[in-house]
C-alpha positions, 0 to 999 in steps of 0.5 A, spaced: 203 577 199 208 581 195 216 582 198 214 588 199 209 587 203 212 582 207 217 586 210 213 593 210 207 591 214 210 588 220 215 593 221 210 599 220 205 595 225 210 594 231 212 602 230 205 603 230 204 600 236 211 603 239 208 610 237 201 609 241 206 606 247 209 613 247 215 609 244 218 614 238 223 619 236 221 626 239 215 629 235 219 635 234 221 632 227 216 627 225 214 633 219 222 630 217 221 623 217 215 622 215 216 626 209 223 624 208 223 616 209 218 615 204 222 618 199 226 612 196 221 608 196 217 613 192 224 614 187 223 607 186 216 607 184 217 612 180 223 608 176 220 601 176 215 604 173 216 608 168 221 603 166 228 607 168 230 602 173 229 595 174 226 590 179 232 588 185 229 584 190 234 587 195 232 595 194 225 593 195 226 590 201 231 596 204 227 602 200 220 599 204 224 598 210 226 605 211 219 608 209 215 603 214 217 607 220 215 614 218 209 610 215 207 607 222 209 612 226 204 617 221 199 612 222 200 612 231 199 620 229 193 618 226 190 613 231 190 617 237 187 623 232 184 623 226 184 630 223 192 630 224 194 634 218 201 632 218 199 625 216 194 627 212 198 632 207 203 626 207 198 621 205 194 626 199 201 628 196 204 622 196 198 619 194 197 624 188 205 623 187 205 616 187 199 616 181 203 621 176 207 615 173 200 611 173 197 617 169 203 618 164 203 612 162 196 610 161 194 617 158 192 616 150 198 618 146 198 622 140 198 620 133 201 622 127 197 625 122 197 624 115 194 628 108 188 631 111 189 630 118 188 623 117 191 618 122 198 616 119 197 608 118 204 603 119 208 601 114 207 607 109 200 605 106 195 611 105 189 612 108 182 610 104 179 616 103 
């Protein structure tokens, strides 16, 4: 399991529990949490990523620390009704904000062409014809 996981999964599973319990902050700002907490995991994701920012075990930790209460109590949401749209619009847009980086870099790249709308080749030789 990764560090991240590690330290998210318990934390989220505890305020899901504590949600279901009735034991959270009021509802009248769950739209605040849980669509801001998320936000610096989320920056993080993006910056690893896309290789702006470097791996630290110690950001991951927090960052994860800091989303997994909006994600259990989103979770709670969910468990007591399924068609909960606060949780399901969190989920889908950070699902589709998430896989953006994942699009970006897998997407083909444009090449160069060449005389005659070849394909530029490395080094400098021509295309055969």
């Amino acid at each position: 399991m990764c560090r991240r996981c590690l330290w998210f999964y318990p934390a989220c599973f505890a305020v899901t529990v504590a949600s279901l319990s009735g034991l959270h902050w009021p509802a009248s700002i769950d739209a605040w949490m849980l669509w801001l907490l998320p936000v610096p995991v989320v920056a993080e994701w993006w910056g690893e990523h896309l290789g702006r920012i470097e791996y630290r075990p110690g950001r991951s930790v927090l960052f994860s620390l800091l989303a997994a209460p909006a994600v259990g109590r989103g979770l709670g949401r969910y468990l007591l009704d399924q068609s909960d749209t606060l949780f399901w619009s969190v989920v889908a847009a950070y699902a589709v904000i998430c896989a953006i980086p994942m699009v970006l870099l897998n997407r083909p790249r444009q090449h160069s062409r060449g005389p005659r709308g070849r394909p530029a080749t490395d080094g400098g030789a021509r295309p055969a014809p």
